[in-house]
PyMOL commands that place a pseudoatom at each C-alpha (Angstrom):
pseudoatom trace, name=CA, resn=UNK, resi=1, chain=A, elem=C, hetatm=0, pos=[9.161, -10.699, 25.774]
pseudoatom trace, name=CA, resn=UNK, resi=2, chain=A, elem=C, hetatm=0, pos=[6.935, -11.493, 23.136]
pseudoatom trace, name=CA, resn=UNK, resi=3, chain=A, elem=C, hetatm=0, pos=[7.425, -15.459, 21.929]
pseudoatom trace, name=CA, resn=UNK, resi=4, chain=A, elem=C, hetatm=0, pos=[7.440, -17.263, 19.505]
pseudoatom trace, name=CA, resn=UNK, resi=5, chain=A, elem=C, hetatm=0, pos=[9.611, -15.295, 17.326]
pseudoatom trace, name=CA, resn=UNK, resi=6, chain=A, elem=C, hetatm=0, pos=[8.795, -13.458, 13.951]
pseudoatom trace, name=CA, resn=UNK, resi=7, chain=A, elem=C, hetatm=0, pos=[9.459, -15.242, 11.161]
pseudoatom trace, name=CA, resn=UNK, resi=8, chain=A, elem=C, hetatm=0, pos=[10.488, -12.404, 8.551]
pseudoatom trace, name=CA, resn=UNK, resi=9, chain=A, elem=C, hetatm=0, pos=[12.297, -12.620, 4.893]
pseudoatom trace, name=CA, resn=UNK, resi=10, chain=A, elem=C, hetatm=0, pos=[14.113, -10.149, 3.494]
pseudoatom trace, name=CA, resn=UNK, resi=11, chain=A, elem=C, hetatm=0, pos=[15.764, -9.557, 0.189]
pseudoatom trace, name=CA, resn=UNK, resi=12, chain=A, elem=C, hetatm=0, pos=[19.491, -8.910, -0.832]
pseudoatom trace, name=CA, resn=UNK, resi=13, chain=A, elem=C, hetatm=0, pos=[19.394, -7.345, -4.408]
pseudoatom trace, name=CA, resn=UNK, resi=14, chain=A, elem=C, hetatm=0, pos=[23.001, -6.234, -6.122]
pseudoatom trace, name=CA, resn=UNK, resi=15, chain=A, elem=C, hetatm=0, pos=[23.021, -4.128, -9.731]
pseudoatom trace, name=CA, resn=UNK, resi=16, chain=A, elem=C, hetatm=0, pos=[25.847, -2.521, -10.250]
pseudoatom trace, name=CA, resn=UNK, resi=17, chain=A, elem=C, hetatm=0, pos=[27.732, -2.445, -7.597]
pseudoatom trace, name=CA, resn=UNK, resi=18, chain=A, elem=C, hetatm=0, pos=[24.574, -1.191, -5.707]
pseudoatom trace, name=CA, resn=UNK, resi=19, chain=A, elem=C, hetatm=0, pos=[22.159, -2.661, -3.438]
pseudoatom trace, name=CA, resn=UNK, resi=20, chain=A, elem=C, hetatm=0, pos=[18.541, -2.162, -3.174]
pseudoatom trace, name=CA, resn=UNK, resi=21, chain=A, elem=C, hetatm=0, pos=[17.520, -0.956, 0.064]
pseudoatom trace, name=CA, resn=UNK, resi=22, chain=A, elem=C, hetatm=0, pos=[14.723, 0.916, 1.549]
pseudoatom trace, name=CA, resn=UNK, resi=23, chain=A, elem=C, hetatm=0, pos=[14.356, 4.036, 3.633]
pseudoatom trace, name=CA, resn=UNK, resi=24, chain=A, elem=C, hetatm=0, pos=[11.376, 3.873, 6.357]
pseudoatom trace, name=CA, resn=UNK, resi=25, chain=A, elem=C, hetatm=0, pos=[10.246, 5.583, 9.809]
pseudoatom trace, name=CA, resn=UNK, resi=26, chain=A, elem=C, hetatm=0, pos=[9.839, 3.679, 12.722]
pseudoatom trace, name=CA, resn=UNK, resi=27, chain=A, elem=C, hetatm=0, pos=[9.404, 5.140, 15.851]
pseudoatom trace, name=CA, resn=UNK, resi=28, chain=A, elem=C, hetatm=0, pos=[9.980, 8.472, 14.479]
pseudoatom trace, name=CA, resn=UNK, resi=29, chain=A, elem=C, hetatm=0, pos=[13.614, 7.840, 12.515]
pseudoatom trace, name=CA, resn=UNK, resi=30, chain=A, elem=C, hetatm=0, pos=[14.262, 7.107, 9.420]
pseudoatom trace, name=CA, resn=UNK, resi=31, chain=A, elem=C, hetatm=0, pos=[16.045, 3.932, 9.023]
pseudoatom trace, name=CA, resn=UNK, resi=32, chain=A, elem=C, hetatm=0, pos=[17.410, 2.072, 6.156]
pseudoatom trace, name=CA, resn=UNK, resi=33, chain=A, elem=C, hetatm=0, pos=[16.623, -1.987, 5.553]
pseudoatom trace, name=CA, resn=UNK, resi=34, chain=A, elem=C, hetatm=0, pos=[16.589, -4.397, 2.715]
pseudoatom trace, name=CA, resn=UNK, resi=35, chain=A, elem=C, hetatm=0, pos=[12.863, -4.997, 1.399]
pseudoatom trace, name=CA, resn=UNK, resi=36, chain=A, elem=C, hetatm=0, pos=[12.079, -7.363, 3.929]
pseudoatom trace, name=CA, resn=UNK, resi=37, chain=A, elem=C, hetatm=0, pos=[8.586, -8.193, 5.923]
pseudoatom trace, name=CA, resn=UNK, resi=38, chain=A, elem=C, hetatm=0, pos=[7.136, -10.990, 8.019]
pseudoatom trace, name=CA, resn=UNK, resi=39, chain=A, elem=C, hetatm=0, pos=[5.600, -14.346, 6.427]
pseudoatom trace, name=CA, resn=UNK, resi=40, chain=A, elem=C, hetatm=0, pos=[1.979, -14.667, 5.964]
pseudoatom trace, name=CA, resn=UNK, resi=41, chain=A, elem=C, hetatm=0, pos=[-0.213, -17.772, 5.910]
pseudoatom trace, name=CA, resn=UNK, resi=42, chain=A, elem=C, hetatm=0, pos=[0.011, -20.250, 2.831]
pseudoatom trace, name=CA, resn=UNK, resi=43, chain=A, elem=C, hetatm=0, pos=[3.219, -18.655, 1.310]
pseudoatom trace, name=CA, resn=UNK, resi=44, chain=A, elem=C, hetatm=0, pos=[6.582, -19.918, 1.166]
pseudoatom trace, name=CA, resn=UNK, resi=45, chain=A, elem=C, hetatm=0, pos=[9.007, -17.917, 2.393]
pseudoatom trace, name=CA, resn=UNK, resi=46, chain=A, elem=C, hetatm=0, pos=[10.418, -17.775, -1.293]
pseudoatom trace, name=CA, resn=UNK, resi=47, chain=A, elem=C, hetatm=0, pos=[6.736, -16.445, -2.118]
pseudoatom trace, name=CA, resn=UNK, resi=48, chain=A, elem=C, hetatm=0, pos=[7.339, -13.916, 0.920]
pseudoatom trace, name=CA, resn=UNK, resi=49, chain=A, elem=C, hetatm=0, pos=[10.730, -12.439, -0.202]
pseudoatom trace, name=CA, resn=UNK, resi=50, chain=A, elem=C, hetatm=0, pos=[9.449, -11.936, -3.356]
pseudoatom trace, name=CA, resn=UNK, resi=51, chain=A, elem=C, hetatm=0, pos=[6.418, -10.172, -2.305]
pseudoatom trace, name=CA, resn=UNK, resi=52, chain=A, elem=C, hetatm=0, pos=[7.824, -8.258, 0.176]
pseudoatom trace, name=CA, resn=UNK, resi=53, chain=A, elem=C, hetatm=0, pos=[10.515, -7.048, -2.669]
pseudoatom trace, name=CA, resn=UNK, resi=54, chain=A, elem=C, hetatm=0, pos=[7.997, -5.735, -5.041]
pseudoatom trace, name=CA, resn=UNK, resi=55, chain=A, elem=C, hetatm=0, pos=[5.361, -3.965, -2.110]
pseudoatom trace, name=CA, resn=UNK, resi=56, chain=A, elem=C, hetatm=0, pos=[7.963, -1.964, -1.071]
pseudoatom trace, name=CA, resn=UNK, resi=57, chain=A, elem=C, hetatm=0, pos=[10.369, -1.242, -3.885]
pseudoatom trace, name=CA, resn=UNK, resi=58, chain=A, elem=C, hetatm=0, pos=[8.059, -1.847, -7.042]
pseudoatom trace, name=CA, resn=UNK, resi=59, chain=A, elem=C, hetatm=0, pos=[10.621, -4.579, -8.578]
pseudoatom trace, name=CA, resn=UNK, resi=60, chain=A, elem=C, hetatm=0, pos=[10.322, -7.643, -9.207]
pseudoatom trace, name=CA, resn=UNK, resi=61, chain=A, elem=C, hetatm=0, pos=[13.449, -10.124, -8.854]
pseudoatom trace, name=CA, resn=UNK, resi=62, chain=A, elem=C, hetatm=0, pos=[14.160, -13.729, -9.667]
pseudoatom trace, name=CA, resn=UNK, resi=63, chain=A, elem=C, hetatm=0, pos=[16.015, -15.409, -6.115]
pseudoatom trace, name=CA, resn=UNK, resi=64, chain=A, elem=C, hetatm=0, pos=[19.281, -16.695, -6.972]
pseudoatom trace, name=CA, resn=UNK, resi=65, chain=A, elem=C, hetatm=0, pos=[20.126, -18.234, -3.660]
pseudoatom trace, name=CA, resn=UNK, resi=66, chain=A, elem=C, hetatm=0, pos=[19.402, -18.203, 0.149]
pseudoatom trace, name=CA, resn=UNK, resi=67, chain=A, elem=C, hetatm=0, pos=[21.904, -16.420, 2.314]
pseudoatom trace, name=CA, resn=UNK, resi=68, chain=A, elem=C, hetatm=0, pos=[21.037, -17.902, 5.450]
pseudoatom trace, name=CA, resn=UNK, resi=69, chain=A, elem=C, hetatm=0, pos=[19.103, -17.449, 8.509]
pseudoatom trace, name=CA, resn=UNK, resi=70, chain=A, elem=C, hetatm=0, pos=[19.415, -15.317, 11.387]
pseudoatom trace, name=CA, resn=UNK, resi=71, chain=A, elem=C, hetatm=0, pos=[17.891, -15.121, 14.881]
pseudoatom trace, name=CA, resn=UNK, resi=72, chain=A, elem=C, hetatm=0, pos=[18.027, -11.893, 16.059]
pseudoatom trace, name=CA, resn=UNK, resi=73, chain=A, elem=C, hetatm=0, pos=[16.379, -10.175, 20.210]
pseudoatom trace, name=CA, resn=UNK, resi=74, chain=A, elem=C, hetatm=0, pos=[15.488, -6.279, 19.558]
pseudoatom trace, name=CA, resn=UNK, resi=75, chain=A, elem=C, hetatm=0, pos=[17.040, -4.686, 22.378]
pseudoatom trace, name=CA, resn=UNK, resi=76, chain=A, elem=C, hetatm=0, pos=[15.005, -1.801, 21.851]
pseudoatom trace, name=CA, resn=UNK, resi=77, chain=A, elem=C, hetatm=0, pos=[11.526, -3.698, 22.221]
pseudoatom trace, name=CA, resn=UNK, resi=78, chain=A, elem=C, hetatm=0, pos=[12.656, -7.676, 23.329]
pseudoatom trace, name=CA, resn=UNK, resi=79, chain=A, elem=C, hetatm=0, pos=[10.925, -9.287, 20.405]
pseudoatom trace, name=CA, resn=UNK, resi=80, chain=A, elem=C, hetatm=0, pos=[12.837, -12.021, 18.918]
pseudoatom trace, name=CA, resn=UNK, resi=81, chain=A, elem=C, hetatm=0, pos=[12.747, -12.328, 14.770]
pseudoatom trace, name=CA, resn=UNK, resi=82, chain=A, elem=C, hetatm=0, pos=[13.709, -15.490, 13.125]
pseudoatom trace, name=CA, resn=UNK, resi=83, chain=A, elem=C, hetatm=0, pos=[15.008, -13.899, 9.568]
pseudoatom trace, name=CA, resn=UNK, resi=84, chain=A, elem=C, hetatm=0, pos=[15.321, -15.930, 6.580]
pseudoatom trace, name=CA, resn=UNK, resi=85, chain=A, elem=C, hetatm=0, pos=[17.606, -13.902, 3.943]
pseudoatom trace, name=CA, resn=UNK, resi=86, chain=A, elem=C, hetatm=0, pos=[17.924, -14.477, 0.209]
pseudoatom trace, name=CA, resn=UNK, resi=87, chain=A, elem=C, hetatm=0, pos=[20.274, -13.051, -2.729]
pseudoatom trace, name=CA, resn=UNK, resi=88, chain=A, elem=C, hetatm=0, pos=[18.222, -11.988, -6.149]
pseudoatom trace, name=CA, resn=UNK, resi=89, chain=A, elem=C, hetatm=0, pos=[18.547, -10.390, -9.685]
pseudoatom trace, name=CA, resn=UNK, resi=90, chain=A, elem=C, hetatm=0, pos=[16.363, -7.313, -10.004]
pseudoatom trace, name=CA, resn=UNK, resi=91, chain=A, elem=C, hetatm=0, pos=[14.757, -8.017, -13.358]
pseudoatom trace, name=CA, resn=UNK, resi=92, chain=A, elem=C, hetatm=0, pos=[11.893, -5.341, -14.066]
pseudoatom trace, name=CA, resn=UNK, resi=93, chain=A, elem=C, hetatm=0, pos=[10.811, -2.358, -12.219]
pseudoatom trace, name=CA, resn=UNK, resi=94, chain=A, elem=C, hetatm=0, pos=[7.427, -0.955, -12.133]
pseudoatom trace, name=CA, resn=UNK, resi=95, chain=A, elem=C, hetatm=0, pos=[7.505, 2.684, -11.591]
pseudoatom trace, name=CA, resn=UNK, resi=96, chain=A, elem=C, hetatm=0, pos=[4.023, 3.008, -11.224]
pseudoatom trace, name=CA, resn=UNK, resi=97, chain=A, elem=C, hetatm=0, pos=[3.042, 0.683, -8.247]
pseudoatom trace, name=CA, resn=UNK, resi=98, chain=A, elem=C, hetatm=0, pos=[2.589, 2.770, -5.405]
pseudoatom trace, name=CA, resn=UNK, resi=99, chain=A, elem=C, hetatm=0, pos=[5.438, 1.289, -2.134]
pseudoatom trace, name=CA, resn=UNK, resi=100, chain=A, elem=C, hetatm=0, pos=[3.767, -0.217, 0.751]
pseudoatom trace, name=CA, resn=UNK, resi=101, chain=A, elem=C, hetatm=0, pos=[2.634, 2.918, 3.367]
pseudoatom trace, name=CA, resn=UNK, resi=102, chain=A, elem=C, hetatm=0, pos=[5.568, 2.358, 5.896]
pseudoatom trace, name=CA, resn=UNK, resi=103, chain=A, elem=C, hetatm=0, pos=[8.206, 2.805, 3.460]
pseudoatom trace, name=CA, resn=UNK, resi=104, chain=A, elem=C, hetatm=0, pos=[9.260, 6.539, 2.705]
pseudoatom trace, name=CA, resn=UNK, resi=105, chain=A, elem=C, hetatm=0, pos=[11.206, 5.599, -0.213]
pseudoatom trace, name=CA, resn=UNK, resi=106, chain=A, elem=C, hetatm=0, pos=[13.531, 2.582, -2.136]
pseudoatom trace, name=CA, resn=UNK, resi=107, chain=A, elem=C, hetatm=0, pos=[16.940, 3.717, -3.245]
pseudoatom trace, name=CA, resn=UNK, resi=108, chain=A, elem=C, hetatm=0, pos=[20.541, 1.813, -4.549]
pseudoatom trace, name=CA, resn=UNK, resi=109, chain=A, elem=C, hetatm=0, pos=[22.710, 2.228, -2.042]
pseudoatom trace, name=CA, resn=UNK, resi=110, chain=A, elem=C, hetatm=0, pos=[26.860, 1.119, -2.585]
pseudoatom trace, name=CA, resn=UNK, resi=111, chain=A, elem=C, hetatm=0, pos=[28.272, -0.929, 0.647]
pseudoatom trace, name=CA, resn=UNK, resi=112, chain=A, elem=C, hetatm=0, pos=[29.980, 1.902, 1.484]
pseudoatom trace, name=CA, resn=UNK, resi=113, chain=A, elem=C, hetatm=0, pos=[26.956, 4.608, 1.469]
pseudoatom trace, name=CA, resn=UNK, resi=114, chain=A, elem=C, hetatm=0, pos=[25.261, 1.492, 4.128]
pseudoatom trace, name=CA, resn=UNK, resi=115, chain=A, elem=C, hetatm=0, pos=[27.946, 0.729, 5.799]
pseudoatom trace, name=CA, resn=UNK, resi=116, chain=A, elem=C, hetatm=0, pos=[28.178, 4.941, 6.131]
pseudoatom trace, name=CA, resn=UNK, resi=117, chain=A, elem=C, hetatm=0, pos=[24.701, 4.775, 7.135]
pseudoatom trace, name=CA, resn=UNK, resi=118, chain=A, elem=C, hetatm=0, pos=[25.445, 1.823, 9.836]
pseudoatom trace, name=CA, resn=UNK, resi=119, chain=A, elem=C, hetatm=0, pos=[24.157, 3.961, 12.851]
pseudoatom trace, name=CA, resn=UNK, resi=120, chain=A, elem=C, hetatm=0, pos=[20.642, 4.218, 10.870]
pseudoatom trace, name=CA, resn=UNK, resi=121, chain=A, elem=C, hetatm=0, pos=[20.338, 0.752, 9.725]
pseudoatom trace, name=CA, resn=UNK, resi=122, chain=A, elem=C, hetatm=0, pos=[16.975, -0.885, 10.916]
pseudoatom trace, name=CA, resn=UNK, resi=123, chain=A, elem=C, hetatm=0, pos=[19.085, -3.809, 12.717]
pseudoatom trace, name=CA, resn=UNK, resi=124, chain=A, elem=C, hetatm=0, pos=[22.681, -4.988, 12.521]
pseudoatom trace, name=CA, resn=UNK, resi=125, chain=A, elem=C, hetatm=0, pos=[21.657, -7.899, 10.530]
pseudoatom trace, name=CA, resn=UNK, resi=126, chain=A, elem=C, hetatm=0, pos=[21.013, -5.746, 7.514]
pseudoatom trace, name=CA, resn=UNK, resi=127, chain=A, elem=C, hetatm=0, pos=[25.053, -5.044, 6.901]
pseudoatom trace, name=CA, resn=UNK, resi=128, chain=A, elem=C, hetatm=0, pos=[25.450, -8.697, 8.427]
pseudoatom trace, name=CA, resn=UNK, resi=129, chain=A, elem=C, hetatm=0, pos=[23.982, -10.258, 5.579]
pseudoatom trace, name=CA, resn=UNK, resi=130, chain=A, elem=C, hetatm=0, pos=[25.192, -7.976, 2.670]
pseudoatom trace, name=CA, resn=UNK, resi=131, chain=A, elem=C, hetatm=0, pos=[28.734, -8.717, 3.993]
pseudoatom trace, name=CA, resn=UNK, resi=132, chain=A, elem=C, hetatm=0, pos=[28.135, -12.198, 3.850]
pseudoatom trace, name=CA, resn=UNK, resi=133, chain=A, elem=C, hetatm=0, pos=[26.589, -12.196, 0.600]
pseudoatom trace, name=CA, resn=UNK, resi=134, chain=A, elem=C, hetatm=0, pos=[30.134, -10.473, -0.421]
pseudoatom trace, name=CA, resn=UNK, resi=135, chain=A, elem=C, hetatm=0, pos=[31.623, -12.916, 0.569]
pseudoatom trace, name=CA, resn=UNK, resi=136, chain=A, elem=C, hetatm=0, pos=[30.154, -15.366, -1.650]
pseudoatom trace, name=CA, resn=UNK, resi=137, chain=A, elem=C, hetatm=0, pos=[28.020, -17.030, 1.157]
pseudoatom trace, name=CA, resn=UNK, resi=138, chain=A, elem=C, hetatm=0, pos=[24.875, -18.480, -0.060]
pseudoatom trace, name=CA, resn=UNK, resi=139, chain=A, elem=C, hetatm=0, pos=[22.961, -21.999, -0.186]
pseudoatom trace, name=CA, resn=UNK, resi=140, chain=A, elem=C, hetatm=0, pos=[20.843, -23.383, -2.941]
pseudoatom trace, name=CA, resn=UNK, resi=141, chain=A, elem=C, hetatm=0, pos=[16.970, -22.310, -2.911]
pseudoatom trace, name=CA, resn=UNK, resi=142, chain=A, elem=C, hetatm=0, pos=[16.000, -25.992, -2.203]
pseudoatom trace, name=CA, resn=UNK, resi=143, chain=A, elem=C, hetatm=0, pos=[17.921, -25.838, 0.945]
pseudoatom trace, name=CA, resn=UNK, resi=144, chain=A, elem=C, hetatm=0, pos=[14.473, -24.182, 2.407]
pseudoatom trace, name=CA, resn=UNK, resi=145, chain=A, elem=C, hetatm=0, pos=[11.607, -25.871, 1.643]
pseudoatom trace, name=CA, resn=UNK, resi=146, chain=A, elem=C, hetatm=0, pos=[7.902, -26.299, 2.108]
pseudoatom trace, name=CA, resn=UNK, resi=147, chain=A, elem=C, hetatm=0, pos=[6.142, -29.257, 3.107]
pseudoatom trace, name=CA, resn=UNK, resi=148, chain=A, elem=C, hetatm=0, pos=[2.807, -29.834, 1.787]
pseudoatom trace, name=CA, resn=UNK, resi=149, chain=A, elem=C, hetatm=0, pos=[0.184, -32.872, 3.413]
pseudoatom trace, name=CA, resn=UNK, resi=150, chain=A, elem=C, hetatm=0, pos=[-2.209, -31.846, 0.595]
pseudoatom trace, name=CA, resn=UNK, resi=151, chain=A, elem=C, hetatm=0, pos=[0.301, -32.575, -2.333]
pseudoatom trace, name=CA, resn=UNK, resi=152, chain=A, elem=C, hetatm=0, pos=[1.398, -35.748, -0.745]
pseudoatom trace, name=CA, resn=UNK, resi=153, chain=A, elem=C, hetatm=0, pos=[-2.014, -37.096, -0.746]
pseudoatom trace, name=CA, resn=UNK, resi=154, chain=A, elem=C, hetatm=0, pos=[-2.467, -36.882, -3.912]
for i in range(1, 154): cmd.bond("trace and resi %d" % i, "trace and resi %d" % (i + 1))
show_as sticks, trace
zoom trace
């Protein structure tokens, strides 16, 4: 088993009645996720889940809240993933911008078409966190936050 975990963010966006979700291959199956990706170095994860949003669906979104955070073993491969999940607005969508390689395509999906689809979702948490959002669970964005040395000194 692969440790420390993988800290990923991922992005829960309702319009509609409709979420956005994403349709990729891994290990030769499609499988449906929220935008969602891993954090990379000097971004917050805010900064990540908003990235990670717009490489592979081509919106952008404002976060409303966080959702919360879940830790989560693959049984297929062992590796543990830390995943920090947030709630946004879609706000503007850029038709244009070519989606990050691994995703096939990004489609609005109701609960019911993904919870349908629950076989071929890319981990449980996916439906875990959309039914929580439903729910009305969610935390302020300032719940998570970044510390800085280099702004302290200052």
């Amino acid at each position: 088993m692969e440790w420390p975990p993988h800290l990923t963010v991922a992005s829960v966006v309702e319009r509609d009645g409709k979420f956005l979700m994403v349709k990729e291959t891994k290990e030769g199956r499609s499988v449906y996720n929220q935008p969602a990706g891993h954090l990379e170095p000097n971004e917050s994860l805010q900064e990540a889940a908003l990235r990670e949003t717009l490489e592979e669906t081509a919106w952008h979104i404002k976060l409303k809240h966080a959702l919360g955070v879940t830790l989560f073993t693959a049984p297929g491969n062992g590796v543990t993933y830390c995943r920090v999940s947030f709630a946004g607005d879609a706000l503007k969508h850029d038709p244009d911008r070519p989606l990050d390689p691994d995703i096939d395509e990004a489609l609005w999906l109701s609960y019911e078409e993904i919870r349908a689809l629950e076989n071929d979702l890319r981990s449980p948490i996916v439906l875990q966190v959309i039914e929580e959002y439903l729910a009305g669970q969610h935390f302020p964005l300032n719940f998570i936050s970044r510390y800085d040395a280099a702004d302290r000194s200052q």
